[in-house]
N, CA, C and O of each residue as an XYZ file, in Angstrom:
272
protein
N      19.111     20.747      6.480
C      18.768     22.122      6.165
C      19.371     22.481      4.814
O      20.443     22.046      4.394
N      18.419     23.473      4.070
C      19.308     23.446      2.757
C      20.412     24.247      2.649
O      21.281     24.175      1.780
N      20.308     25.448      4.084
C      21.554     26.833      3.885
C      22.316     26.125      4.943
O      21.672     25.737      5.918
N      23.372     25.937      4.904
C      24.145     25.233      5.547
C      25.746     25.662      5.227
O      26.018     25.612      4.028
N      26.619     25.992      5.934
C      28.350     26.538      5.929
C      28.635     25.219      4.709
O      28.213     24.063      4.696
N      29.661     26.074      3.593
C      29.963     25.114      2.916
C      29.357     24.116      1.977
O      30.101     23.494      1.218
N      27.830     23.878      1.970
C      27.158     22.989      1.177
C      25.688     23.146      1.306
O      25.265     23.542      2.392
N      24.818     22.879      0.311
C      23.750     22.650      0.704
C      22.842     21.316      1.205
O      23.276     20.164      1.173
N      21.733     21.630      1.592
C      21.004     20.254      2.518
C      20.951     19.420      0.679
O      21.658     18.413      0.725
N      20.387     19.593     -0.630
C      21.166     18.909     -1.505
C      21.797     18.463     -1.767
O      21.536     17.351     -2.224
N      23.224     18.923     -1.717
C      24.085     18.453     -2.066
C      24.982     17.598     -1.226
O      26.071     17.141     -1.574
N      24.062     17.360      0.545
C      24.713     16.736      1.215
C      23.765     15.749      1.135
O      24.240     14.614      1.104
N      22.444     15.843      1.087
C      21.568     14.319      0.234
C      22.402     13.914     -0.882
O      22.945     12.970     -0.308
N      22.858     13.913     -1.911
C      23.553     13.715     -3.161
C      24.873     12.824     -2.320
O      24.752     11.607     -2.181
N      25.945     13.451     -1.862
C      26.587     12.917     -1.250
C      26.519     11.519     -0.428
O      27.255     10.533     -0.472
N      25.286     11.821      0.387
C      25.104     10.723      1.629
C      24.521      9.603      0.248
O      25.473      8.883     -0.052
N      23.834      9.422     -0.238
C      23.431      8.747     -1.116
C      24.144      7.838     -1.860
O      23.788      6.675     -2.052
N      25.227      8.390     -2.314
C      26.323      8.103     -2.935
C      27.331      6.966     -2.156
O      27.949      5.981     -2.558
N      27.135      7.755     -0.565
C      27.766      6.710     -0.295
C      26.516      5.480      0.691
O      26.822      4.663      1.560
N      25.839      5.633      0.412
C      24.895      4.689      0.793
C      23.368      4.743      0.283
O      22.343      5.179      0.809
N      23.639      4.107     -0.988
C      21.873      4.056     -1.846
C      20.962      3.395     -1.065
O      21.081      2.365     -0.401
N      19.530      4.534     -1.334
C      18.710      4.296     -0.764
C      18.341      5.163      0.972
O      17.412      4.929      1.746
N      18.961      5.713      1.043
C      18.982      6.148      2.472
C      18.045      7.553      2.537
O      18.021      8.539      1.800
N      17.188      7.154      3.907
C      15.893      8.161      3.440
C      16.579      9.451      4.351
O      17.212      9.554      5.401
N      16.042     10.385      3.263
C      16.548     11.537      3.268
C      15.690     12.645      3.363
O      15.137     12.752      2.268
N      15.112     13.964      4.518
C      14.117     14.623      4.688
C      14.750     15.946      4.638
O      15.514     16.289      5.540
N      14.456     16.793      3.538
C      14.897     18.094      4.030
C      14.256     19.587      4.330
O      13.529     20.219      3.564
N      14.712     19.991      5.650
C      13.901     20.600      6.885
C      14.343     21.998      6.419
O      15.574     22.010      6.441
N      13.957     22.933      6.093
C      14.570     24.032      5.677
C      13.100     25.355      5.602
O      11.879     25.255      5.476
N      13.912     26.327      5.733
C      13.205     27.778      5.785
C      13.416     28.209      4.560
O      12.577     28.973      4.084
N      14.544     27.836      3.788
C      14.663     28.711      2.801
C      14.263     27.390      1.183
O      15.197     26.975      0.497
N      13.114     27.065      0.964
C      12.705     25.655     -0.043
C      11.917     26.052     -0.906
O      11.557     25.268     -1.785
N      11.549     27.088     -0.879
C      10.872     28.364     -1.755
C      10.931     27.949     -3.305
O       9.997     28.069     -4.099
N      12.302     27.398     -3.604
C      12.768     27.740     -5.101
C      13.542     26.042     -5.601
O      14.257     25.745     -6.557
N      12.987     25.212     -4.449
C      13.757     24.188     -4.467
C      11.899     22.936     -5.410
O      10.727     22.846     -5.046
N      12.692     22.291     -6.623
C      11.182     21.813     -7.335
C      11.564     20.073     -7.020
O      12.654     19.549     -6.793
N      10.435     19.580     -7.099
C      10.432     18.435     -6.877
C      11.048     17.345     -8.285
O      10.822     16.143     -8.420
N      11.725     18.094     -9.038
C      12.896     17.288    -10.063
C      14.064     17.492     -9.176
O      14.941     16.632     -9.088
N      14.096     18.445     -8.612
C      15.966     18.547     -8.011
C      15.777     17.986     -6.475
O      16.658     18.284     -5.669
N      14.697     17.210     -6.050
C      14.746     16.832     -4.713
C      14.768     15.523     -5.122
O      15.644     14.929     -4.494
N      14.066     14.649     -6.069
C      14.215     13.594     -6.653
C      15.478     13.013     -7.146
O      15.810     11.833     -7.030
N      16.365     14.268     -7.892
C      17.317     13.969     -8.474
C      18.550     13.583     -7.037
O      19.359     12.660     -6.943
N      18.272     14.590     -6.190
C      19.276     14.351     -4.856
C      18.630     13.505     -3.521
O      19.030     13.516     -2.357
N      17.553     12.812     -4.086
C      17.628     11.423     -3.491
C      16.581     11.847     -2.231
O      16.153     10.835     -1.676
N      16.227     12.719     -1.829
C      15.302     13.573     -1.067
C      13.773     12.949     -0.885
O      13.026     13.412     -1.748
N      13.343     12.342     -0.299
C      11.835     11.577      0.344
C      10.963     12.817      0.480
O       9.821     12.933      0.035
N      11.531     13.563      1.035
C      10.549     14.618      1.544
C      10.898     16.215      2.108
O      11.673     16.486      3.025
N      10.311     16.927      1.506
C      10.822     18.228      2.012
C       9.256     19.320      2.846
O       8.101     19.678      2.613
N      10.554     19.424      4.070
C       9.497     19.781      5.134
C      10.035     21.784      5.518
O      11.195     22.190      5.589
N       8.989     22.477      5.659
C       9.578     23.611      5.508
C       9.134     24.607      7.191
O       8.044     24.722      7.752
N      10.881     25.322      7.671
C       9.889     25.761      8.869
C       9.134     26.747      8.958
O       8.981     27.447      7.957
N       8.378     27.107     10.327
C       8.503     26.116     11.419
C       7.831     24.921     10.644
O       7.245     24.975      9.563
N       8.017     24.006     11.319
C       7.477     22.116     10.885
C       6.635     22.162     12.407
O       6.830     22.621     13.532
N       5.329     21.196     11.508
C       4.517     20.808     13.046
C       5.063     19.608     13.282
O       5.863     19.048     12.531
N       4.523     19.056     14.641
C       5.062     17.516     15.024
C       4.499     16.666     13.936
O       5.183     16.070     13.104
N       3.257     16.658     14.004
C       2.435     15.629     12.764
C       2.869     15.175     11.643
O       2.854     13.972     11.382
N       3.510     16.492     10.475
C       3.789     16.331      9.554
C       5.353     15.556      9.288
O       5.693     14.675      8.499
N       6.210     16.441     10.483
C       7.355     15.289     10.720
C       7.329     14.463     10.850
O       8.167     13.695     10.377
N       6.039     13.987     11.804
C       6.359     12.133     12.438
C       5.574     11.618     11.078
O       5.785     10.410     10.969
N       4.966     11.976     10.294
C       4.318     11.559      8.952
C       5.477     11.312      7.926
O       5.577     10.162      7.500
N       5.973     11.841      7.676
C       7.229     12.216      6.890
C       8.484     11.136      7.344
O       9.105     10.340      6.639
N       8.597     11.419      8.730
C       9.683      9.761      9.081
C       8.729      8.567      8.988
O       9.287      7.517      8.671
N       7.624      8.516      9.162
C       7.071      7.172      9.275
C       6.935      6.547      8.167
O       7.127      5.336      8.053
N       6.478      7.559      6.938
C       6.691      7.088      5.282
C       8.302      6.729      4.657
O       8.486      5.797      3.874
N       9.305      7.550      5.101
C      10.807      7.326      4.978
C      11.123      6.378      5.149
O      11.795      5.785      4.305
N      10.709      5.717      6.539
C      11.541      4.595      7.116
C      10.641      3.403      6.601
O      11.134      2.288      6.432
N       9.428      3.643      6.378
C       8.783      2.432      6.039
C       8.823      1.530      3.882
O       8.391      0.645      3.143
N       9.809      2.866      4.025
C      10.424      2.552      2.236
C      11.491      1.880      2.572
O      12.246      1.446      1.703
C-alpha cells in the first residue's frame, strides 16, 4: 500500500529491492492518483493496482510478476 505508518508502499519497494534485486513488487493502493510510471520504475515496482482491485486484474498482475 502506498499510505502506510512510517513509509511509503515506495519506499518500502526501494528498500526490499535493495536488499534483494529483482524481487517482484505490486503496489495495491487507493491513494496512486499522483504516483507516474518513472517513480514506480525507479522503485522497482512491476505493477500498480488501484482499489477496490478485481480478482482478474490481480491474478494478471501476479501471473506476469512471477513469470519475470
Amino acid at each position: 500500500d502506498q499510505t502506510m505508518p512510517k513509509m511509503t508502499g515506495l519506499e518500502l519497494a526501494r528498500r526490499a529491492g535493495a536488499l534483494r534485486a529483482g524481487l517482484p513488487v505490486i503496489l495495491y493502493s487507493g491513494y496512486a492518483e499522483n504516483i507516474g510510471a518513472e517513480q514506480l520504475a525507479r522503485s522497482g515496482v512491476r505493477a500498480l493496482l488501484t482499489k477496490p482491485v478485481e480478482p482478474e486484474p490481480l491474478f494478471g498482475a501476479l501471473a506476469e510478476a512471477l513469470r519475470r
